[in-house]
Every structure is written in C-alpha cells, then in structure tokens.
DRENKETI-337917 format. One record per atom (N, C-alpha, C): residue in one letter; atom name; z, y, x. Coordinates in steps of 0.2 Angstrom, whole numbers, plus 2048, in hexadecimal, padded with zeros to 3 digits. Atoms other than C-alpha are relative to their C-alpha. Last residue first. Example, Ala and Ser with C-alpha at 12.3 -4.5 7.8 and 13.67 -1.06 7.14 Angstrom:
<recs>
REC   r    a     w     v     u
REC   S    N   7FF   7FA   7FC
REC   S   CA   824   7FB   844
REC   S    C   803   805   7FC
REC   A    N   800   7FA   804
REC   A   CA   827   7EA   83E
REC   A    C   800   806   804
</recs>
This chain:
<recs>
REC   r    a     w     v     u
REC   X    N   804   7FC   803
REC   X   CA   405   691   796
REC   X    C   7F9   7FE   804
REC   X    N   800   800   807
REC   X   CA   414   684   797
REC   X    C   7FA   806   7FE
REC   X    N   806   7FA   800
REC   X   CA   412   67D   7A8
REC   X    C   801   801   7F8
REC   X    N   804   802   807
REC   X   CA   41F   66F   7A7
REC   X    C   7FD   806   7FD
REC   X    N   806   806   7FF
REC   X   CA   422   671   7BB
REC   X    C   7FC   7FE   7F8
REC   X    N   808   7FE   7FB
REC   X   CA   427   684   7B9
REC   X    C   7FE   7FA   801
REC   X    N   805   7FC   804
REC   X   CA   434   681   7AA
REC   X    C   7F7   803   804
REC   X    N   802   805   806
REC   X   CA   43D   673   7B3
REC   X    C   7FB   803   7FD
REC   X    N   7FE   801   805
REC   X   CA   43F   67B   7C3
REC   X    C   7FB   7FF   7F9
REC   X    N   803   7FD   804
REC   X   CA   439   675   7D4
REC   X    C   803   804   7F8
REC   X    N   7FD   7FE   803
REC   X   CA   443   66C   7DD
REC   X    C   7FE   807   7FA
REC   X    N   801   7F7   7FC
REC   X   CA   438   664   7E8
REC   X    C   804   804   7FD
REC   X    N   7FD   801   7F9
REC   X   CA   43B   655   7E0
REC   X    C   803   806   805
REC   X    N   7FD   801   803
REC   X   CA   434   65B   7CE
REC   X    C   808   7FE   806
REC   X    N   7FD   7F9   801
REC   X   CA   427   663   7D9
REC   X    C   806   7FE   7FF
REC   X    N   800   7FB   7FA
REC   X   CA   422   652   7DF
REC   X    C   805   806   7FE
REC   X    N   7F9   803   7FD
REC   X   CA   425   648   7CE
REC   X    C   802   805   808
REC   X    N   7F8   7FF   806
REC   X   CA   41A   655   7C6
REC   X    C   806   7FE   805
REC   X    N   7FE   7FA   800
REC   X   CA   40D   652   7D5
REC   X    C   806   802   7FD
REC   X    N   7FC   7FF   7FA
REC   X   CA   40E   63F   7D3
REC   X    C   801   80A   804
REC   X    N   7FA   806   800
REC   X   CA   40A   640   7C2
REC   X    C   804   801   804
REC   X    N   7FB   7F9   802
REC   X   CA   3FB   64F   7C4
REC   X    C   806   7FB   7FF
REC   X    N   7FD   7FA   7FB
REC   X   CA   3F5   641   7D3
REC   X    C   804   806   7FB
REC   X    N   7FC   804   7FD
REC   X   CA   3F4   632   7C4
REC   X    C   803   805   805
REC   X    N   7FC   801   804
REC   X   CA   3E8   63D   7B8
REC   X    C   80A   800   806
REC   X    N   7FC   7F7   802
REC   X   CA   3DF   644   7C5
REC   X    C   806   7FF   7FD
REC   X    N   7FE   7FC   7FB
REC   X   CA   3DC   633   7CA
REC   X    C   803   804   800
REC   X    N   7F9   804   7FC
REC   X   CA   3D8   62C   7B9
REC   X    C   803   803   805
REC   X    N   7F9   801   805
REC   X   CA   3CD   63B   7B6
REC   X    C   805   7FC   7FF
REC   X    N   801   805   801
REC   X   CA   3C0   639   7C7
REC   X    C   806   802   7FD
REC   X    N   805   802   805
REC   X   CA   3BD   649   7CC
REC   X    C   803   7FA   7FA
REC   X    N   802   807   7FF
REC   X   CA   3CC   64E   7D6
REC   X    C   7FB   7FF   7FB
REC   X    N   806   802   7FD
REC   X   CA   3CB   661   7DB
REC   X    C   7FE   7FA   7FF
REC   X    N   805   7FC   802
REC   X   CA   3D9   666   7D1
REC   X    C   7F9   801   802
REC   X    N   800   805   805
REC   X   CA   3E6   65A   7D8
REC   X    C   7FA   806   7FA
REC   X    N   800   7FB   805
REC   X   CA   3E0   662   7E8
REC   X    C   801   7FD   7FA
REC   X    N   803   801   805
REC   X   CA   3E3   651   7F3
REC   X    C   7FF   80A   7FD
REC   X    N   802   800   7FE
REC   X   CA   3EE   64D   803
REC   X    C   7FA   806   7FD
REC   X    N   802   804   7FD
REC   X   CA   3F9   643   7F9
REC   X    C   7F8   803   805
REC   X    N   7FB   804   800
REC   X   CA   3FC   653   7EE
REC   X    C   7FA   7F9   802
REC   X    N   801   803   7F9
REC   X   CA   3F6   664   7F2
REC   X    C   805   7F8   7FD
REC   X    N   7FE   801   7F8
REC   X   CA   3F6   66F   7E4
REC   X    C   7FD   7FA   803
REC   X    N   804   800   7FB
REC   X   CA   3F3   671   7D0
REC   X    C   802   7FF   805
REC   X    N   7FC   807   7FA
REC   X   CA   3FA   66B   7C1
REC   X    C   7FD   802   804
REC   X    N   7FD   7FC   7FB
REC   X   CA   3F3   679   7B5
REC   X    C   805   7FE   803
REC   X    N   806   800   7FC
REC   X   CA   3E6   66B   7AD
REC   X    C   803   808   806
REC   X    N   7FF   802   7FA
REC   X   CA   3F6   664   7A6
REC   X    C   7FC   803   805
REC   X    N   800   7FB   7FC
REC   X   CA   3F6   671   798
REC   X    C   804   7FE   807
REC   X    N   805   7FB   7FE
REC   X   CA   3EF   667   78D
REC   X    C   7FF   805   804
REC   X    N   7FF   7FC   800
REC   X   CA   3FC   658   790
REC   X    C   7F9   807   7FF
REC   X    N   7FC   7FB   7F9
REC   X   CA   3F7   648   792
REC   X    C   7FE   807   7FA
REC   X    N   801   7FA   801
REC   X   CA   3F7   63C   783
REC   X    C   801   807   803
REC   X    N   7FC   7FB   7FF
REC   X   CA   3FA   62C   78A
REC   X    C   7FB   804   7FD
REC   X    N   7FA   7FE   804
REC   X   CA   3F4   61D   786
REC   X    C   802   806   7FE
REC   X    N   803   800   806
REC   X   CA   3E5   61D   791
REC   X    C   804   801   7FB
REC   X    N   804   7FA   801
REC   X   CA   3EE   624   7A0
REC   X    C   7FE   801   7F9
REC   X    N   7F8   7FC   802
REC   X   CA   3FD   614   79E
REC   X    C   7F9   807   800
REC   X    N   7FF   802   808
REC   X   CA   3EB   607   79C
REC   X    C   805   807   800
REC   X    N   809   801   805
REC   X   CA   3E2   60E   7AD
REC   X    C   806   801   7F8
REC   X    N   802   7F8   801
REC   X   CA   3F4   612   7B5
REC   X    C   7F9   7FF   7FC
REC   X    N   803   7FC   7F9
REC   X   CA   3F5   5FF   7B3
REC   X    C   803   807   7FE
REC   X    N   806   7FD   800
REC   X   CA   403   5F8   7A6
REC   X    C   800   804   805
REC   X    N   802   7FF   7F8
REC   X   CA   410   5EE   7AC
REC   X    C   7FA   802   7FF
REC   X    N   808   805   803
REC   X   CA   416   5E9   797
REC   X    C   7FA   802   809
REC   X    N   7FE   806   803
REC   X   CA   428   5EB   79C
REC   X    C   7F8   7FF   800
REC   X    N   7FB   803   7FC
REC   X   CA   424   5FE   7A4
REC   X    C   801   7F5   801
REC   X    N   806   800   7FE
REC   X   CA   418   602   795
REC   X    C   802   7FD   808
REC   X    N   806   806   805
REC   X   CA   426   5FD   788
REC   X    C   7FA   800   807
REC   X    N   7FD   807   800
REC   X   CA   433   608   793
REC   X    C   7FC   7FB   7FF
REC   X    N   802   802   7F9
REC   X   CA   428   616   793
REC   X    C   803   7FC   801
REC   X    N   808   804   800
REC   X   CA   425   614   780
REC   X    C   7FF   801   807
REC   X    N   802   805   805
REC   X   CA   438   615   77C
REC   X    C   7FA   7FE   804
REC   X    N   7FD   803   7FA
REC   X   CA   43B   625   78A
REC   X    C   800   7F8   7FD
REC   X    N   7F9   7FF   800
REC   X   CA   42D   62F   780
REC   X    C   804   7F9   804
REC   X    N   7FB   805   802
REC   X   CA   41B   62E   786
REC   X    C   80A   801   801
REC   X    N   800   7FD   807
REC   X   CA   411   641   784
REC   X    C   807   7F8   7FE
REC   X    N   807   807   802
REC   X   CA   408   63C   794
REC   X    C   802   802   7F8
REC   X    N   806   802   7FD
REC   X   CA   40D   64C   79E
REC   X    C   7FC   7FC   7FB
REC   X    N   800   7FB   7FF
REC   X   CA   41D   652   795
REC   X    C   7F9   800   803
REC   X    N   801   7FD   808
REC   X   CA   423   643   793
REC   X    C   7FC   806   7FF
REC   X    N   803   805   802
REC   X   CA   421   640   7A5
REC   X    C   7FF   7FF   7F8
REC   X    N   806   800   7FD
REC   X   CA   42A   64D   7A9
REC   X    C   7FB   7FE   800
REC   X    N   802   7F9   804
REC   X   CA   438   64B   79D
REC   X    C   7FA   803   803
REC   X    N   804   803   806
REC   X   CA   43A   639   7A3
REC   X    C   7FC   807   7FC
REC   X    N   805   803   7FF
REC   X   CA   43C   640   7B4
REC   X    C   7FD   7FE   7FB
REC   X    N   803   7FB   800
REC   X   CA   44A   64C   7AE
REC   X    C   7F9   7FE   802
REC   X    N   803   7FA   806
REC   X   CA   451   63E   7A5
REC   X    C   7FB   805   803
REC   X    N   807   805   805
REC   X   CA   450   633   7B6
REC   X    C   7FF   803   7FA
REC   X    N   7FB   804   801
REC   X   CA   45B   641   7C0
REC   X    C   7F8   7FD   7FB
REC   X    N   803   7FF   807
REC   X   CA   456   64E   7CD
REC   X    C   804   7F8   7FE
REC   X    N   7FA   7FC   804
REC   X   CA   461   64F   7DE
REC   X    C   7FE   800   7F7
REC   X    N   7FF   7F7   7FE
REC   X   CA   453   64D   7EB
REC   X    C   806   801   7F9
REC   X    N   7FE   7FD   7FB
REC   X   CA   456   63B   7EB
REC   X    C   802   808   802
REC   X    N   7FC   800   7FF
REC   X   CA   455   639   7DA
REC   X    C   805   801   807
REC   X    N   7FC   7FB   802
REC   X   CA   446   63F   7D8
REC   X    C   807   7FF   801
REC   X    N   807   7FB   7FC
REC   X   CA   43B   633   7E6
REC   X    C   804   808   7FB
REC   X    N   7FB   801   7FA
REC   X   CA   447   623   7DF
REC   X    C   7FF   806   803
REC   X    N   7F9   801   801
REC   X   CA   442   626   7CE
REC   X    C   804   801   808
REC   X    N   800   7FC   802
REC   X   CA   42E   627   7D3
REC   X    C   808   804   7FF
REC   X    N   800   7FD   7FB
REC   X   CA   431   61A   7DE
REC   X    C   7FF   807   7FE
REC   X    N   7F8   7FD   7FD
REC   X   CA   438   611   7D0
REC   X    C   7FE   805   806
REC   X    N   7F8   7FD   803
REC   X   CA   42A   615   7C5
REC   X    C   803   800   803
REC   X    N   801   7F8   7FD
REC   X   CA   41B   610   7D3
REC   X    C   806   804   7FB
REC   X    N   7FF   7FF   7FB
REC   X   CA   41B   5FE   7CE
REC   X    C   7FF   807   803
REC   X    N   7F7   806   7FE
REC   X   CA   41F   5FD   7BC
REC   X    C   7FF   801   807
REC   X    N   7FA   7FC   7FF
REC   X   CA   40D   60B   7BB
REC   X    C   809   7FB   803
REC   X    N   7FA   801   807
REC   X   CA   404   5FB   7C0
REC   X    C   804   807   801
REC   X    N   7F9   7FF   7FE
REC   X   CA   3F6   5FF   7CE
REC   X    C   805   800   7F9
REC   X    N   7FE   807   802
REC   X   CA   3E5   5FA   7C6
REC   X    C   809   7FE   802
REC   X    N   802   802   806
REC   X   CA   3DD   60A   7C4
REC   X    C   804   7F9   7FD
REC   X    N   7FA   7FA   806
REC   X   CA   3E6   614   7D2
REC   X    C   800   7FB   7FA
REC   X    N   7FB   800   801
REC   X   CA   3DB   605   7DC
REC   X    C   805   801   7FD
REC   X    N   7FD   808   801
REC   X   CA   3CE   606   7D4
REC   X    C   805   7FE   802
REC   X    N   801   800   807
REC   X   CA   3CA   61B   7D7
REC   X    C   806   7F8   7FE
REC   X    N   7FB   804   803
REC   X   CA   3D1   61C   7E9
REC   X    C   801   7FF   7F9
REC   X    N   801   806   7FD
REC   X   CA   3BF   621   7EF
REC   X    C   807   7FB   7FD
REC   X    N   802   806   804
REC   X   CA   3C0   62E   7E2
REC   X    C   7FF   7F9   802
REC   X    N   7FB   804   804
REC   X   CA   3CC   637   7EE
REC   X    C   7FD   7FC   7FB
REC   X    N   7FF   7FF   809
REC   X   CA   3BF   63A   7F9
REC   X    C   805   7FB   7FE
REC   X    N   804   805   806
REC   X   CA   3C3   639   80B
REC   X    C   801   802   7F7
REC   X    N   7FB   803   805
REC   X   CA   3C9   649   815
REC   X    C   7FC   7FB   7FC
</recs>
C-alpha cells in the first residue's frame, strides 16, 4: 500500500468548492439530505451553514478550510478504512484531517445514524 503522506500537497492545494458537490451528490444519493451534511461538517470543523458558504465563495484549499476550522475534540474517534487508508494511521495532520471528512460523509451515506457518526464520547 502507498503512504498516504505521499498525497500530502495535493490534499493541500485541492479547493474544498471542488469536492463540496460531490460530497452533496455522494449523500444525497443514498437518501441523506444537505442539512444533514452540513450538520456533519459542523460538527467536525465547528463551521456553521453562513461561514461554509463564505469559504465555498472564497474557494478555499483544504490547507486554508482545516486551518479555520476548529475540529472537533472528539474527532480523534473517526476511525476505519477510508480511500484505502486507516484514517487513524495517517501521519500527516492535514490528511487525517481531510480523510475524517471524507469518512463522516461515507458513514453518513452508508446510512449510518446521526448519533453514531457525531461520536459524542
């Protein structure tokens, strides 16, 4: 398996605005709804549905939208398998950051319920 720190720069330079819809598109297929996304994503970065718009508009990286953001303390219990990954094995804090993102939305897809992806202990 390749290090996932190898896709540091990339992640780094990727515009959250280009991965939003596909985040949107990626819950609403399975039946979830864009509130319940925004609630997840809240809930990770701490950005309410106002300052994810703002950051959307202004096509901020994943580097700038992590920096902003006020993750959650009790993100570090986001664990599994995602893109390959252990999101609990990635070094590299951006990365990590970026994979517990795309995990949430996973579950959130998966149908997960609300109270088990937004780890509350």
């Amino acid at each position: 398996m390749k290090n996932p720190n190898t896709h540091n720069p990339r992640i780094a330079k990727m515009t959250f605005a280009s991965v939003y819809p596909m985040y949107v598109e990626k819950a609403e297929k399975k039946g979830r709804t864009r509130e319940e996304l925004h609630q997840v994503i809240e809930w990770l970065t701490d950005f309410d549905d106002q300052q994810l718009q703002e950051l959307i508009d202004e096509n901020v990286t994943f580097e700038t939208f992590f920096q902003r953001a006020s993750l959650n303390p009790n993100a570090h219990l986001i664990t599994g398998v995602i893109c390959g990954y252990r999101v609990e094995e990635i070094e590299d804090p951006l990365t990590q950051q970026v994979r517990y993102l795309d995990k949430l939305v996973d579950e959130l897809a998966k149908g997960r319920k609300m109270e088990k992806i937004l780890r509350s202990s």
